[in-house]
DSSP file (Angstrom, degrees, kcal/mol; ACC not computed):
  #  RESIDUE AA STRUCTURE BP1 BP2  ACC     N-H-->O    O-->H-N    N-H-->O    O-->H-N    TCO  KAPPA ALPHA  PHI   PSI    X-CA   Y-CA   Z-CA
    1    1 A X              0   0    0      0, 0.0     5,-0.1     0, 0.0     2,-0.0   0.000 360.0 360.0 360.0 136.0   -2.6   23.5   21.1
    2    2 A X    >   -     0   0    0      1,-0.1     3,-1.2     3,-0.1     0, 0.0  -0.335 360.0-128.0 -57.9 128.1   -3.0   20.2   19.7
    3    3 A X  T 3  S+     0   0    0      1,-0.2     3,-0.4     2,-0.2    -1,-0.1   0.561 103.0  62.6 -42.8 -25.7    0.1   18.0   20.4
    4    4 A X  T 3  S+     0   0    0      1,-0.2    -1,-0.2     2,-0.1     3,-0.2   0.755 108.5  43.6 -76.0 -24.7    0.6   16.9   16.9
    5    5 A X  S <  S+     0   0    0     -3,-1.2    -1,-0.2     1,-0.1     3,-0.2   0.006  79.0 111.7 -97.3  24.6    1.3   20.6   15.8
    6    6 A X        +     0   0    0     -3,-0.4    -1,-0.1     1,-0.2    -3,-0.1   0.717  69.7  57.5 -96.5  18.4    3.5   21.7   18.6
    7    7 A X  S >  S+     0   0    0     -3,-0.2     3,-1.0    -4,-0.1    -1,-0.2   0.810  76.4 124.6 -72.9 -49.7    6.6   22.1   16.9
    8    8 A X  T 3  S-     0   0    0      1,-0.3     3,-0.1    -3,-0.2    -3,-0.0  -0.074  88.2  -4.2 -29.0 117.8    5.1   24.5   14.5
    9    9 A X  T 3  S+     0   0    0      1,-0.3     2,-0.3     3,-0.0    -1,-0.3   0.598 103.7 120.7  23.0  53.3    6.9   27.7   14.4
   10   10 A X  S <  S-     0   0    0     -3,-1.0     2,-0.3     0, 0.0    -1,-0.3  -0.878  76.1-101.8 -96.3 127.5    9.5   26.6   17.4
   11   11 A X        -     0   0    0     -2,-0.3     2,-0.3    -3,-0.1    -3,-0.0  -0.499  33.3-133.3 -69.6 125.4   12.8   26.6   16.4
   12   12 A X        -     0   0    0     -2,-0.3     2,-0.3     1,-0.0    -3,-0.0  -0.828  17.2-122.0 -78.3 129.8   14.1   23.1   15.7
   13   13 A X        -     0   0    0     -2,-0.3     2,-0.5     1,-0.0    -1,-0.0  -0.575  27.0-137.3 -97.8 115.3   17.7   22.1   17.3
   14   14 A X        +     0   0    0     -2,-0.3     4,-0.2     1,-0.1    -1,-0.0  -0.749  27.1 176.6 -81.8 117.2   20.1   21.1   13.8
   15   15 A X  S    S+     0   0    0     -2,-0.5     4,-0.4     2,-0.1    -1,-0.1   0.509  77.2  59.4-113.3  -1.5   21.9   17.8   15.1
   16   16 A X  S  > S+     0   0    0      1,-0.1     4,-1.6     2,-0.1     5,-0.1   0.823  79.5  95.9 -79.1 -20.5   23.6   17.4   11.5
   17   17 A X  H  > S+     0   0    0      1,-0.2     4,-2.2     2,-0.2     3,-0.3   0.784  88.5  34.2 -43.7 -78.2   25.3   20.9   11.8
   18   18 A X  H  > S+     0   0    0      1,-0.2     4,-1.1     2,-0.2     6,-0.3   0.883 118.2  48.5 -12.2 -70.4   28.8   19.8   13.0
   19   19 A X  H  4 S+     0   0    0     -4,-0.4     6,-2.8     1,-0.2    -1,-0.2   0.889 115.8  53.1 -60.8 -21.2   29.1   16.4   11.1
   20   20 A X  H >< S+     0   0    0     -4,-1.6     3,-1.7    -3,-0.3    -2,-0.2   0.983 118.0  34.0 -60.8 -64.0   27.8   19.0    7.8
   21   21 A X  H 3< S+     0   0    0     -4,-2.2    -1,-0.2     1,-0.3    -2,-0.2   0.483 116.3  51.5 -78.7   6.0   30.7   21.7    8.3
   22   22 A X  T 3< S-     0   0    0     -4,-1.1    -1,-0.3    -5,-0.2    -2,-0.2   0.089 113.1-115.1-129.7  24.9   33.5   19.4    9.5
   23   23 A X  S <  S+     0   0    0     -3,-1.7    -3,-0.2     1,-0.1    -2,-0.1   0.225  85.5 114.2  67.4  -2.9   32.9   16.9    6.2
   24   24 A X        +     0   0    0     -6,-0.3    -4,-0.2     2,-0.1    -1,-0.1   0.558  38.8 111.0 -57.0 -12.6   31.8   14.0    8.4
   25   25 A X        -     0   0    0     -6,-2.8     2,-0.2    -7,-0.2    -9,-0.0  -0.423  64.8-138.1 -71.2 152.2   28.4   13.8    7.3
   26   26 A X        -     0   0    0      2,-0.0     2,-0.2     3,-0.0    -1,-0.1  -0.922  21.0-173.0-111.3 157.9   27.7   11.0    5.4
   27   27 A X    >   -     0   0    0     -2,-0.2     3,-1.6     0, 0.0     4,-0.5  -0.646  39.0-104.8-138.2 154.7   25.5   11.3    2.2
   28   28 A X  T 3  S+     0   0    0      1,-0.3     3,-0.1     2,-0.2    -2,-0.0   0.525 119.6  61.1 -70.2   3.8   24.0    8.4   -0.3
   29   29 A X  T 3  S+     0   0    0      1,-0.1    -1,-0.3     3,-0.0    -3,-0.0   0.361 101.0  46.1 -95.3  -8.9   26.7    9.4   -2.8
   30   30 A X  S <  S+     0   0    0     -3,-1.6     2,-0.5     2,-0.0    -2,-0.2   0.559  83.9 118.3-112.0   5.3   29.7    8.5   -0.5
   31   31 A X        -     0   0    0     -4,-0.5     2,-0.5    -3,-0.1    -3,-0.0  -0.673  48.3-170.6 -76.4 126.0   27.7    5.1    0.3
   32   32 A X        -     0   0    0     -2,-0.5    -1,-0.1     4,-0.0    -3,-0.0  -0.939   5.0-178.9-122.4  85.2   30.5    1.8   -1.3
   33   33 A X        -     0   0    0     -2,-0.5     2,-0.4     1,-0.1     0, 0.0  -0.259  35.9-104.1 -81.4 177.4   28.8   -1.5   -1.4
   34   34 A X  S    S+     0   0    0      1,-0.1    -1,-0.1     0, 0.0     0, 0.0  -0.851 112.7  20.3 -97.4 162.5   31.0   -4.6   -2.6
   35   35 A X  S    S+     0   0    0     -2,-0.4    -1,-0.1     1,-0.2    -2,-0.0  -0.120  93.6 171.4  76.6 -25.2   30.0   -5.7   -6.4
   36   36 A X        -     0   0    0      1,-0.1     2,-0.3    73,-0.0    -1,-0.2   0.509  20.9-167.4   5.2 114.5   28.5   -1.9   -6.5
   37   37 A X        -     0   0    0     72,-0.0     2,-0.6    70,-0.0    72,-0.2  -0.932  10.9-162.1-109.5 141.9   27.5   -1.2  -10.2
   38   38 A X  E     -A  108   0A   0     70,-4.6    70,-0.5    -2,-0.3     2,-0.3  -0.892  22.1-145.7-116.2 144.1   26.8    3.4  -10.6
   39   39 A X  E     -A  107   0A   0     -2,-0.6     2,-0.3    68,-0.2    68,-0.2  -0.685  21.5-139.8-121.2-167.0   25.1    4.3  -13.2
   40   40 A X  E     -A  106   0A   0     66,-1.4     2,-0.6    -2,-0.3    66,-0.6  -0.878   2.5-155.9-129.4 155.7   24.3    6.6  -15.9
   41   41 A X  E     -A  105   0A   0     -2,-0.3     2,-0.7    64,-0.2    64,-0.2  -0.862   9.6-153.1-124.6 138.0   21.7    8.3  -18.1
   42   42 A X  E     -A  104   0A   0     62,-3.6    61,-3.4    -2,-0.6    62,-0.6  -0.862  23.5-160.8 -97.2 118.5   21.9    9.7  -21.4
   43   43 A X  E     -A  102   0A   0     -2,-0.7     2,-0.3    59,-0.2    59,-0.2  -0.884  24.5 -96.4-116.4 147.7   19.5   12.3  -22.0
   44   44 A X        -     0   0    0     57,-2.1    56,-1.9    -2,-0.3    57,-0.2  -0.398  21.5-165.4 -51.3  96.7   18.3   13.8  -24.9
   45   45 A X  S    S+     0   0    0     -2,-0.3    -1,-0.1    54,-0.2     2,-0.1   0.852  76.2  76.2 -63.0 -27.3   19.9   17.3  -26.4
   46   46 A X  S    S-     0   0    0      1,-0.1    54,-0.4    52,-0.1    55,-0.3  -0.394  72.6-148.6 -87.0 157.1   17.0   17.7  -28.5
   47   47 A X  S    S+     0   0    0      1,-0.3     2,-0.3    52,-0.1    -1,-0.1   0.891  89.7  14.3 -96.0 -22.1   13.5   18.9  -27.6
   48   48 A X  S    S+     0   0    0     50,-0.0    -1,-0.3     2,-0.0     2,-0.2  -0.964  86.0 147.5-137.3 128.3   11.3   16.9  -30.2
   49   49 A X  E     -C   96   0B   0     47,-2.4    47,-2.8    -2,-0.3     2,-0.4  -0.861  45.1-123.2-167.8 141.4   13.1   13.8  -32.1
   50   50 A X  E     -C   95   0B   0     -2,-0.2     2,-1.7    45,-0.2    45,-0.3  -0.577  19.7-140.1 -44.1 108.6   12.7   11.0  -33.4
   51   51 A X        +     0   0    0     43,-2.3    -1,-0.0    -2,-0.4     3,-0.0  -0.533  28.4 166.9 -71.1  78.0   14.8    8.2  -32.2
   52   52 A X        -     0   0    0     -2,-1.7     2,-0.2     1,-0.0    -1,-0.2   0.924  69.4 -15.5 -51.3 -51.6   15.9    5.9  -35.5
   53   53 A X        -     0   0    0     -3,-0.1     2,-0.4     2,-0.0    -1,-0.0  -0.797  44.6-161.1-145.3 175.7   18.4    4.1  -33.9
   54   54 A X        -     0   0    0     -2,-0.2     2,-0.7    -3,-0.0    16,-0.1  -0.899  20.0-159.4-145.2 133.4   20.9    3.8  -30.5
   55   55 A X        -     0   0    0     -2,-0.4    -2,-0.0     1,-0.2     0, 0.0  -0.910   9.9-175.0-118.3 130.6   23.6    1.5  -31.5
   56   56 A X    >>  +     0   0    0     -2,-0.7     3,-2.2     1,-0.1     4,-0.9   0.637  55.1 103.4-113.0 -17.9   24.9    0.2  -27.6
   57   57 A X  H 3> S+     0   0    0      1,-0.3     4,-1.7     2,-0.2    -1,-0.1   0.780  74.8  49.0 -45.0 -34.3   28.0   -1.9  -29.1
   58   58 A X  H 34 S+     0   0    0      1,-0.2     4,-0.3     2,-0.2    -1,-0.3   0.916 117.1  40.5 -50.2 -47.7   30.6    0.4  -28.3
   59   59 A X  H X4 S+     0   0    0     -3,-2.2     3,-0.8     1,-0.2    -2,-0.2   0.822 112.8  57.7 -89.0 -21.9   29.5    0.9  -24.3
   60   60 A X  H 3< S+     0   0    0     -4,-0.9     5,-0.3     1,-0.3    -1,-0.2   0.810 104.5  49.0 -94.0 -37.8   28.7   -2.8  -24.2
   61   61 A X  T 3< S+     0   0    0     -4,-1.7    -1,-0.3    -5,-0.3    -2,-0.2   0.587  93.5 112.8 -72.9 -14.6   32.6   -3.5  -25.3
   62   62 A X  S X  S-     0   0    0     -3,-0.8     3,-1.0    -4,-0.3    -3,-0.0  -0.347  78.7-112.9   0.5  92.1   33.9   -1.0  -22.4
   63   63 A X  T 3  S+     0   0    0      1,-0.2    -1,-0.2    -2,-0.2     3,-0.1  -0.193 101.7  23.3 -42.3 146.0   35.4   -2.3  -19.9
   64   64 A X  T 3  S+     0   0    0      1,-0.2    45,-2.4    -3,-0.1     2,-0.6   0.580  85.0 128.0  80.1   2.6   33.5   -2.1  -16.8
   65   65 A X  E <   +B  108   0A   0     -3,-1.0    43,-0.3    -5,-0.3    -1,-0.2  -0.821  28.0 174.8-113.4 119.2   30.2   -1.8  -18.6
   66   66 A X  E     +     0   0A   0     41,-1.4     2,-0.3    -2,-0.6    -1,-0.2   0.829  66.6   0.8 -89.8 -59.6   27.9   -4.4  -17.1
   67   67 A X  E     -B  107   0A   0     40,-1.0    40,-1.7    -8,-0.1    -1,-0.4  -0.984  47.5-157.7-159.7 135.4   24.4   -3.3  -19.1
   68   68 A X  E     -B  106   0A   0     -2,-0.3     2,-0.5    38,-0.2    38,-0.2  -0.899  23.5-161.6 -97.7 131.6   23.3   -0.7  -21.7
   69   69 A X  E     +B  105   0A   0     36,-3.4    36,-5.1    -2,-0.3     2,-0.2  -0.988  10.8 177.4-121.2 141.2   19.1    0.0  -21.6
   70   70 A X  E  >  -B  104   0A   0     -2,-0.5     4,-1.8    34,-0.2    34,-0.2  -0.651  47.7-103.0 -98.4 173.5   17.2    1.5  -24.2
   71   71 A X  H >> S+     0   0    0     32,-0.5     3,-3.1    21,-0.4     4,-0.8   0.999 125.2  57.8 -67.6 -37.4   13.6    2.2  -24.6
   72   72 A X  H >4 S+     0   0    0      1,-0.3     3,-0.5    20,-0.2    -1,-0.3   0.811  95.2  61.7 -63.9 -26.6   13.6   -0.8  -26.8
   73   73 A X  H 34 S+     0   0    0      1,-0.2    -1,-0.3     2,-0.1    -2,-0.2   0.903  95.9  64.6 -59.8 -39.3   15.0   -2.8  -24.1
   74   74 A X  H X< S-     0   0    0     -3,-3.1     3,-1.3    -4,-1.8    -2,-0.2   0.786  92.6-125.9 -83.2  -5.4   11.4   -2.1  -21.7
   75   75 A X  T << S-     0   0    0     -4,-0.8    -1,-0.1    -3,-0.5     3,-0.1   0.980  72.8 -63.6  80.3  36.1    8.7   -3.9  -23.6
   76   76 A X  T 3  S+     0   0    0     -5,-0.3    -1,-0.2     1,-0.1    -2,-0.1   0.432  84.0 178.1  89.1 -37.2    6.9   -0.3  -23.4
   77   77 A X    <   -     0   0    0     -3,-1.3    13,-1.6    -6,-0.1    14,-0.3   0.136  18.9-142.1 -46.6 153.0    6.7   -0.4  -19.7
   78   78 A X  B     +D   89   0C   0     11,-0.2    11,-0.3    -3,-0.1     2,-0.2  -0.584  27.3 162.7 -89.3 156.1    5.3    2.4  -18.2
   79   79 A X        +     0   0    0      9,-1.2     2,-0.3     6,-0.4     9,-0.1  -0.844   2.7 160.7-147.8 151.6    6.5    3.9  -14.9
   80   80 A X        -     0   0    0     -2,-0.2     6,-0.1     1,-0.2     5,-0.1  -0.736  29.2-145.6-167.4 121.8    6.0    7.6  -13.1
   81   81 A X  S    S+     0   0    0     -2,-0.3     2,-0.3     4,-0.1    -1,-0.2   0.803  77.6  45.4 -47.9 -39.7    6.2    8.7  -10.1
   82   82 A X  S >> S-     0   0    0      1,-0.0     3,-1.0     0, 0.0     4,-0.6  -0.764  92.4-100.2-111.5 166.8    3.8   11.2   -9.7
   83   83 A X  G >4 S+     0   0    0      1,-0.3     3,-2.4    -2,-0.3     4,-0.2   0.833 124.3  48.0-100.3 -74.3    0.1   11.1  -10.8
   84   84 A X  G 34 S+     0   0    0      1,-0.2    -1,-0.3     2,-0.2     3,-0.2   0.516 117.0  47.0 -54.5 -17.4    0.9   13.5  -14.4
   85   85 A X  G X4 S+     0   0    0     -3,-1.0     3,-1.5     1,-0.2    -6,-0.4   0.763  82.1  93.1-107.4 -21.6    4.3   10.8  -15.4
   86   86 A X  T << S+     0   0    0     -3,-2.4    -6,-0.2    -4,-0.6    -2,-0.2   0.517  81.0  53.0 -70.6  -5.9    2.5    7.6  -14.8
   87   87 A X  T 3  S+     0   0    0     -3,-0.2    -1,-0.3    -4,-0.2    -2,-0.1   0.592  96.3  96.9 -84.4 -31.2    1.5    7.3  -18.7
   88   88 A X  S <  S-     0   0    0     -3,-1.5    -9,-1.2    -4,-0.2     2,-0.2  -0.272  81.2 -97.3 -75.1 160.8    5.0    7.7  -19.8
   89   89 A X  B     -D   78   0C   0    -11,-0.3   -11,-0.2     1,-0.1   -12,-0.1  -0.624  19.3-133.9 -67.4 123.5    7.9    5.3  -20.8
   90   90 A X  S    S+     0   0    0    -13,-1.6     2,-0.4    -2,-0.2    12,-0.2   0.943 103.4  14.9 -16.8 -69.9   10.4    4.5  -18.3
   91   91 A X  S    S-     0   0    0    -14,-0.3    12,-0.2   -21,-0.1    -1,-0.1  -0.911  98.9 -95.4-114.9 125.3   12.8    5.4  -21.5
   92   92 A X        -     0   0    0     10,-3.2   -21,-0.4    -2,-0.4   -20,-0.2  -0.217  41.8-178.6 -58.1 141.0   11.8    7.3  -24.8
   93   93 A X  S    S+     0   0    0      2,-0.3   -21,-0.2   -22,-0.2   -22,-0.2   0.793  71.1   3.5 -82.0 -85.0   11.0    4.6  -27.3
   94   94 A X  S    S+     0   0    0      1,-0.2   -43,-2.3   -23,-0.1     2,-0.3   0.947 129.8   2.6 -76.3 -51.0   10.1    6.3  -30.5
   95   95 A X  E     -C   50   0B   0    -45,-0.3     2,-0.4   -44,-0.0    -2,-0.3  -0.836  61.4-124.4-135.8 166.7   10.6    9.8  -30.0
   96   96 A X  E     -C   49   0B   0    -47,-2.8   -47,-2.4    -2,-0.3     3,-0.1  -0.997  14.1-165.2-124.5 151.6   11.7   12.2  -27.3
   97   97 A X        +     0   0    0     -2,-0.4     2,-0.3   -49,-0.2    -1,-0.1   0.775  69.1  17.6-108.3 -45.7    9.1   15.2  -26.2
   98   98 A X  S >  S-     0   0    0    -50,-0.1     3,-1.3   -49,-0.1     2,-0.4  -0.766  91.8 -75.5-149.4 156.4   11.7   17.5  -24.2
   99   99 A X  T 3  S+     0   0    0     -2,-0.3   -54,-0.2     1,-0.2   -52,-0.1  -0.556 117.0  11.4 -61.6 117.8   15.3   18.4  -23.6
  100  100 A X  T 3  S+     0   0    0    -56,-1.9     2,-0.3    -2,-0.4    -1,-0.2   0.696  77.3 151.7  73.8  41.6   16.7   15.8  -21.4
  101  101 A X    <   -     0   0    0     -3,-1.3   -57,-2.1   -55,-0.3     2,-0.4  -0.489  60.7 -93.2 -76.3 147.1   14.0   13.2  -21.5
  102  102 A X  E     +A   43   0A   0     -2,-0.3   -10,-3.2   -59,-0.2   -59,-0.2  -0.616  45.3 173.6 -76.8 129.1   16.0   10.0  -21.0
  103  103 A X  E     -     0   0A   0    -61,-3.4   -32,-0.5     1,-0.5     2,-0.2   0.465  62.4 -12.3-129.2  -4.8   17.2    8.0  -23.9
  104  104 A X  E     -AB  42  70A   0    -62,-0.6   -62,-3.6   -34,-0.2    -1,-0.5  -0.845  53.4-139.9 171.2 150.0   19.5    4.9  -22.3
  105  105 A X  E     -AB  41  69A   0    -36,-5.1   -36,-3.4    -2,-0.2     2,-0.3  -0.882   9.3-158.3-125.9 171.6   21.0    4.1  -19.2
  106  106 A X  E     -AB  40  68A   0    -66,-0.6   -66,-1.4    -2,-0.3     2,-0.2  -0.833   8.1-167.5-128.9 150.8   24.8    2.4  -18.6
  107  107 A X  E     +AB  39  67A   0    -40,-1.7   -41,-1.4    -2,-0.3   -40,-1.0  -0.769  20.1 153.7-128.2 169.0   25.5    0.6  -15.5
  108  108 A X  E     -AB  38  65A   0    -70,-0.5   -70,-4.6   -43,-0.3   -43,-0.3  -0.947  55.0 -97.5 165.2 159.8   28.9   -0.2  -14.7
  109  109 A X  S    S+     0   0    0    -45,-2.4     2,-0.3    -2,-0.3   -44,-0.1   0.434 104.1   5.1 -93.1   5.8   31.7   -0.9  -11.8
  110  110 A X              0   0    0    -46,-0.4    -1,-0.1   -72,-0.2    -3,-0.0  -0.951 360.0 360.0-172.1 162.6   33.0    2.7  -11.8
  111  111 A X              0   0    0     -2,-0.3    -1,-0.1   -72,-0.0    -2,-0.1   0.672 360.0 360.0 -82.3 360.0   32.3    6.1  -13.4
């Protein structure tokens, strides 16, 4: 058997198991940088609407609230991970397509 497949259907050894079931493990959510900002996203309840307005003054005056983005904030830009996404806005601009297309993000020094 070729050496690059000889793990294939061999039972793998779990070395996370312990640290998993005794709460040790650590995860990218428990990660605490200093200046850390977390964010958020506001997604869309509706599945097709027009976006008229997003008025950000309220979360900007927050305390803690670093930056609000809207689609009007990206100039359009495009971004997508996969092949099928890569036409879309980062953030809906004009309209939103689908339930819980993304419509603004918050960042801020706690949740």
């Amino acid at each position: 058997m070729d050496k690059e497949y000889s793990t294939v259907g061999t039972r793998m050894v779990r070395t996370d198991s312990l640290a998993k079931v005794t709460g040790k493990a650590m995860y990218t959510a428990d990660v605490k940088l200093p200046r850390m900002l977390y964010a958020k996203v506001l997604r869309s309840p509706y599945p097709h609407a027009r976006i008229l307005n997003i008025d950000t003054s309220k979360a900007l005056k927050l305390p803690g609230v670093k930056a609000v983005v809207t689609g009007a904030d990206t100039d359009g830009v495009r971004w997508g991970v996969f092949k099928y996404t890569q036409d879309h806005p980062m953030i809906a601009i004009d309209k939103v397509r689908y339930v819980g297309e993304d419509v603004a993000g918050v960042a801020a020094v706690d949740e």
